[in-house]
N, C-alpha and C positions, 0 to 999 in steps of 0.2 A: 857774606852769605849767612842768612838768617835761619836756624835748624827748625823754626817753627815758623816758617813763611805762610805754609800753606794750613794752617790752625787758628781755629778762633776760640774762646775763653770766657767763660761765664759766671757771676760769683754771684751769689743770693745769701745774703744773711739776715736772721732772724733773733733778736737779743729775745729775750723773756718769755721764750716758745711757751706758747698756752697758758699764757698768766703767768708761770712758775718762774720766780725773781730770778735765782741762779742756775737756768738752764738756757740755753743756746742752740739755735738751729743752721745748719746752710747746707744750701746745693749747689756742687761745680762741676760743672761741664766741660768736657774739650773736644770739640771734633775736627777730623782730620777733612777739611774742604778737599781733597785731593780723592780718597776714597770713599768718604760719606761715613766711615767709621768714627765713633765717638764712645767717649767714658764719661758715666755719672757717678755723681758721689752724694750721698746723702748723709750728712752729719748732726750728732745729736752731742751736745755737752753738759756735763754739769759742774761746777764750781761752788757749790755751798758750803763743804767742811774744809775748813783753813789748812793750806798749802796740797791740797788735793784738787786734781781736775779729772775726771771721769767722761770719758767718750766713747761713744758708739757709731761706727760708721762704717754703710754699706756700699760697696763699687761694682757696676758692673758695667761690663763692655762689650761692645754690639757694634758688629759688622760684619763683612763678608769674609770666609775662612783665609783670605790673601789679601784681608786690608791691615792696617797697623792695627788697631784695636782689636777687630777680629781672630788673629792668629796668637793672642795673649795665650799662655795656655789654662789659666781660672780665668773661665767669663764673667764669674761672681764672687766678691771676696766683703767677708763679715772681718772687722777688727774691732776688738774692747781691751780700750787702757784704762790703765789708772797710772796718773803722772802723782809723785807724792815733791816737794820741792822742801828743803830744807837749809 
């Protein structure tokens, strides 16, 4: 039995969002085929100063107050890292 039977999945990537060499774009999607609820994610990265990656990325989830995604309890969530690797 498959936990994500009733879901489908969506990935969009963008290497060099708006010209700018070391930035990065994507959007992923899940929704839930069973209650029509679903979550987006819009991400933005950047990669240009050595062993640092910078991301910006917005989620939010929409659906009925008793579907999975619906009953989240943030329907909108903002996160910014900075990953340093050494």
């Amino acid at each position: 039995m498959s936990v994500f039977r009733d879901e489908e999945w969506a990935e969009i990537t963008k290497p060099e969002l708006f010209g700018h060499l070391y930035m990065n774009g994507a959007f992923f999607s899940v929704v839930n085929l069973a209650d029509k609820s679903h979550s987006n994610t819009v991400e933005v990265s950047y990669t240009g100063l050595t062993d640092y990656i910078f991301t910006l990325r917005l989620t939010t989830n929409l659906g009925n107050h008793n579907s999975e995604y619906g009953q989240k309890l943030s329907s909108d969530r903002i996160e910014m890292r900075c990953q340093y690797y050494f």
